[in-house]
C-alpha positions as CSV (number, residue, x, y, z in Angstrom):
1,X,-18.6,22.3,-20.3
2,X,-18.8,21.5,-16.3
3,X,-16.2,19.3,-15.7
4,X,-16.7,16.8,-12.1
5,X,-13.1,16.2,-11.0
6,X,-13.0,13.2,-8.4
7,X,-9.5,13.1,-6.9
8,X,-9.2,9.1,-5.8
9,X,-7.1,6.6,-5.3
10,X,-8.0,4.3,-2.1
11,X,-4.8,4.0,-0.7
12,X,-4.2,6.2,2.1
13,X,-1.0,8.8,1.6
14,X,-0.4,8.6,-1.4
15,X,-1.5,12.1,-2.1
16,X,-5.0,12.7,-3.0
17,X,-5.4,15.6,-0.8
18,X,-2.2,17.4,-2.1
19,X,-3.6,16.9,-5.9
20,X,-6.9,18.4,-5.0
21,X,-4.9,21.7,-3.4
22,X,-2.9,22.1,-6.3
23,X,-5.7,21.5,-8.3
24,X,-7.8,24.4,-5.8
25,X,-4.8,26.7,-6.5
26,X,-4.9,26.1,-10.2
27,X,-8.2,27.3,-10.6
28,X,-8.4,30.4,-8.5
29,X,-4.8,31.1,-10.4
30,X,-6.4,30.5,-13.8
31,X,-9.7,32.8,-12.7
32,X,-11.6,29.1,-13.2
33,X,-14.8,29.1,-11.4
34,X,-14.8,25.8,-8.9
35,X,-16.5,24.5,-5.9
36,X,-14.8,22.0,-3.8
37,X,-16.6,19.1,-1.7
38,X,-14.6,17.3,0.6
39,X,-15.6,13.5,1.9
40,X,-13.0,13.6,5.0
41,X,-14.8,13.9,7.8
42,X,-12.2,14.4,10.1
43,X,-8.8,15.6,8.3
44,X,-10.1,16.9,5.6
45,X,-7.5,19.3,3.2
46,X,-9.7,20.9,0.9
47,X,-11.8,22.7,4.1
48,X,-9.1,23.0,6.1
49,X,-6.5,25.0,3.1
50,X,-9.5,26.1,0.9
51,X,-12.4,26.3,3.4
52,X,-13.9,29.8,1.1
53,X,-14.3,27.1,-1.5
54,X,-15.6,24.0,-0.1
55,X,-18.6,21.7,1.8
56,X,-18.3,18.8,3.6
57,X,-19.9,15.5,2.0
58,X,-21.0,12.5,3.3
59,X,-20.4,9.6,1.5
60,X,-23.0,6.9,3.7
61,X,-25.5,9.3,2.7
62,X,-27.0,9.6,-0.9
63,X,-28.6,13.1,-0.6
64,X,-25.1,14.5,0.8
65,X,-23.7,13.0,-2.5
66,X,-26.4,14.4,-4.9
67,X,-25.4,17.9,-4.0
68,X,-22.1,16.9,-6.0
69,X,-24.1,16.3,-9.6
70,X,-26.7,18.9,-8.9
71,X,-24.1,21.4,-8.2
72,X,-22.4,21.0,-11.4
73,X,-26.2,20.8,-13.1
74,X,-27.7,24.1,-11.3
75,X,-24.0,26.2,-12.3
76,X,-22.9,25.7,-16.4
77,X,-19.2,26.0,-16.6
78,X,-18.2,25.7,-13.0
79,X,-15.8,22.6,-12.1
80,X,-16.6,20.5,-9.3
81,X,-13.7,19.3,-7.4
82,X,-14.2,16.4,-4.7
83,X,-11.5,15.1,-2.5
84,X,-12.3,11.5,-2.2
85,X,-10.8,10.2,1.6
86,X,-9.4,6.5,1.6
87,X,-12.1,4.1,1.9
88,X,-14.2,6.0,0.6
89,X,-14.3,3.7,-3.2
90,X,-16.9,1.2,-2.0
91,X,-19.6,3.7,-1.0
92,X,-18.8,5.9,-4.0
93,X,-19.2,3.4,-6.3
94,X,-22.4,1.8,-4.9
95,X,-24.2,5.9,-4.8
96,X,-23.1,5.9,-8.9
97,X,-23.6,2.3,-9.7
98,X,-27.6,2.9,-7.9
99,X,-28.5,6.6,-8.7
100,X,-27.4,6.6,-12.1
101,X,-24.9,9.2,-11.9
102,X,-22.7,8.2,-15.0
103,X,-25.8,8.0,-17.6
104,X,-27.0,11.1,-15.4
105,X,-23.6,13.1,-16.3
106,X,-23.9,11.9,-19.7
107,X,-27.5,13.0,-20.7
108,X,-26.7,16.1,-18.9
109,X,-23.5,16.5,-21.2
110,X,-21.4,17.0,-17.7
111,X,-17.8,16.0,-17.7
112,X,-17.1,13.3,-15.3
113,X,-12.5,12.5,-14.9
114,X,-11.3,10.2,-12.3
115,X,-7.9,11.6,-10.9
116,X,-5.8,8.4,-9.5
117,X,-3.1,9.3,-7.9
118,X,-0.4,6.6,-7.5
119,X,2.5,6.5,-5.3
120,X,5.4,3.9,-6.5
121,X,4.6,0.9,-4.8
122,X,2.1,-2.2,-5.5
123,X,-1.1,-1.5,-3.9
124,X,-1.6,1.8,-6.3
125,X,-1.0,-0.5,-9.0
126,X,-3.4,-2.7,-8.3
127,X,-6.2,-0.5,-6.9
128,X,-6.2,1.0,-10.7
129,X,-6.3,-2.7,-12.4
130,X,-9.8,-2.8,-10.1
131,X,-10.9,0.5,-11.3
132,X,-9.8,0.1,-14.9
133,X,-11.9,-3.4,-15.3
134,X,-14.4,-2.3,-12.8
135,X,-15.5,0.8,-15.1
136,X,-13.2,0.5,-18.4
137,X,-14.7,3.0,-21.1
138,X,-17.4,4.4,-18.8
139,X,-14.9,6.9,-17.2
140,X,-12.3,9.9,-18.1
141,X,-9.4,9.2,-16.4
142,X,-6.1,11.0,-15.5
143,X,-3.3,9.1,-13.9
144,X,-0.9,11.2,-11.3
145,X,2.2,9.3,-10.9
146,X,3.1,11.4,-7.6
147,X,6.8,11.6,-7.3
148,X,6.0,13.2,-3.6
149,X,5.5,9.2,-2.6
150,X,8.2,7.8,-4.8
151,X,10.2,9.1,-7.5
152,X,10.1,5.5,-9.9
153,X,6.8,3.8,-11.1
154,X,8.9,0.9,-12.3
155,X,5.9,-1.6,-11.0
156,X,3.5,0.5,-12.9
157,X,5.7,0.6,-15.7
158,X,5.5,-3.0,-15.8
159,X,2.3,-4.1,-15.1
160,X,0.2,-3.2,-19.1
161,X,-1.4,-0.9,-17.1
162,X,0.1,1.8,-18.8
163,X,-1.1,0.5,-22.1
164,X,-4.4,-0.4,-21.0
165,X,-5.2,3.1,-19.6
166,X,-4.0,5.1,-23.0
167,X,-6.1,2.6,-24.5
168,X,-9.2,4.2,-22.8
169,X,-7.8,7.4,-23.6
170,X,-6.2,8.1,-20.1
171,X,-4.2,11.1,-19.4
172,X,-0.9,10.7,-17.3
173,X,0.9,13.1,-15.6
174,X,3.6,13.2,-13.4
175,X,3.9,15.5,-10.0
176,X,7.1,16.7,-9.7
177,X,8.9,16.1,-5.7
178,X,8.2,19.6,-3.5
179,X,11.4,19.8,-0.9
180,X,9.7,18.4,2.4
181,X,10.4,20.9,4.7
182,X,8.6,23.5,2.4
183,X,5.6,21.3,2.9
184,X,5.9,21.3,6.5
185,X,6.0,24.2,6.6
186,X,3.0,24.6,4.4
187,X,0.9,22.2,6.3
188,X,2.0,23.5,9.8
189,X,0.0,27.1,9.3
190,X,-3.1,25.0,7.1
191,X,-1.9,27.4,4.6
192,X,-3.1,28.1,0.9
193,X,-0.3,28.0,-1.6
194,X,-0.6,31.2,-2.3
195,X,-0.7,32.3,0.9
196,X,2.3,31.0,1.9
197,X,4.2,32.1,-1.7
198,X,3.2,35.5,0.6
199,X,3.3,35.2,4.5
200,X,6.3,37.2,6.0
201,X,9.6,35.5,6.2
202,X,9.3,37.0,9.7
203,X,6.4,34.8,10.8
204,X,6.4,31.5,12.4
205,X,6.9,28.7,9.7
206,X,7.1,31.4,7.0
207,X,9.1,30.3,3.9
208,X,12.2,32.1,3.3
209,X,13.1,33.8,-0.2
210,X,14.2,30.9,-1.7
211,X,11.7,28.5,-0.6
212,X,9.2,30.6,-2.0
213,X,10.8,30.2,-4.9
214,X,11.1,26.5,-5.0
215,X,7.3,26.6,-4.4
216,X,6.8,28.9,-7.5
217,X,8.5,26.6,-9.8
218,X,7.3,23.6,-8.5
219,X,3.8,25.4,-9.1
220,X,4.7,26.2,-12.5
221,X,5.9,22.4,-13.1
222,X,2.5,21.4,-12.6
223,X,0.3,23.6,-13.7
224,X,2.2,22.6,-17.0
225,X,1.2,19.4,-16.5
226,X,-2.3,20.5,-15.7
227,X,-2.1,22.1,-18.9
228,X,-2.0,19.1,-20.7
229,X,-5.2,17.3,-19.4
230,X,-7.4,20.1,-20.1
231,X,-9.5,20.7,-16.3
């Protein structure tokens, strides 16, 4: 089954972008056929890390979106991956809401998950209460509680949102802390994690031995997790 993977969460920073790259990673790792569109016009992480893979998409415009569910129509088995920007919820939601696109997905027996990816504090609690009751059964959803923006989810812990969400069979899945300098140094050469697993020691902002190593398990981590929601 093509599986659409929308990476979301509103909230600027709380690590959308870093999801979809590790998600990117995991499917060229895995030999998974993907495509990547990215709706971040101007900083956007899936062109810039994984620019082989991706297209730029436009969310103010409806025939730049349709090339997301006709993608995943025109190629059986591939998985679409889309980096949603922040701000970018309204627009999305208006395109699906007026096209179609969840009874289109469904009559064309396409997989359609909502990643949203939470950081610890209140807002990302209550952006998912407004998806939750705005689309409740209508959607797949996986929860990434991303420990990269906070390492306790006590508010979400607390809120029934929890329960709610495994009620409408949600996935959650937590995204284990990467030491920060490694991502700096990452991000500084708009590397691929693979890539920089392999760029020389030698070079500038290359990752020593064992910070290749701390990438590699960190990798492993969550492609565990990964695992476990079935992409």
């Amino acid at each position: 089954m093509t599986n659409i993977h929308l990476i979301g969460g509103e909230k600027g920073g709380v690590g959308k972008s870093l999801v979809a790259r590790v998600l990117a990673q995991y499917f060229i790792d895995k030999a998974i056929p993907f495509m990547g569109f990215d709706t971040d016009r101007s900083h956007g992480s899936l062109l810039r890390f994984y620019h082989e893979f991706a297209s730029s998409v436009d969310v103010d415009d409806y025939g730049s979106l349709d090339t997301i569910v006709e993608a995943a129509a025109e190629n059986p088995g591939l998985r679409i991956l889309v980096d949603l920007a922040a701000q970018t919820h309204a627009p999305m939601v208006k395109w699906m809401d007026e096209s179609g696109v969840l009874e289109t997905v469904q009559e064309l027996g396409l997989n359609l998950a909502y990643w949203h990816v939470m950081d610890s504090g209140k807002d990302s609690t209550d952006l998912l209460k407004k998806v939750l009751d705005q689309f409740g059964s209508r959607l797949n959803y996986v929860l990434v509680l991303n420990q990269v923006r906070g390492e306790t989810f006590d508010i979400f812990e607390k809120s029934g949102l929890k329960d709610q969400a495994l009620g409408l069979n949600a996935k959650i899945i937590t995204l284990r802390k990467l030491h920060e300098p490694v991502i700096t140094k990452i991000d500084a050469v708009s590397s691929s994690f693979w890539a920089a697993q392999n760029r020389s020691p030698h070079e500038p902002n290359g990752l020593g031995l064992l910070e290749r190593q701390r990438v590699k398990v960190w990798l492993r981590n969550v492609y565990d997790q990964l695992d476990t929601v079935g992409v």
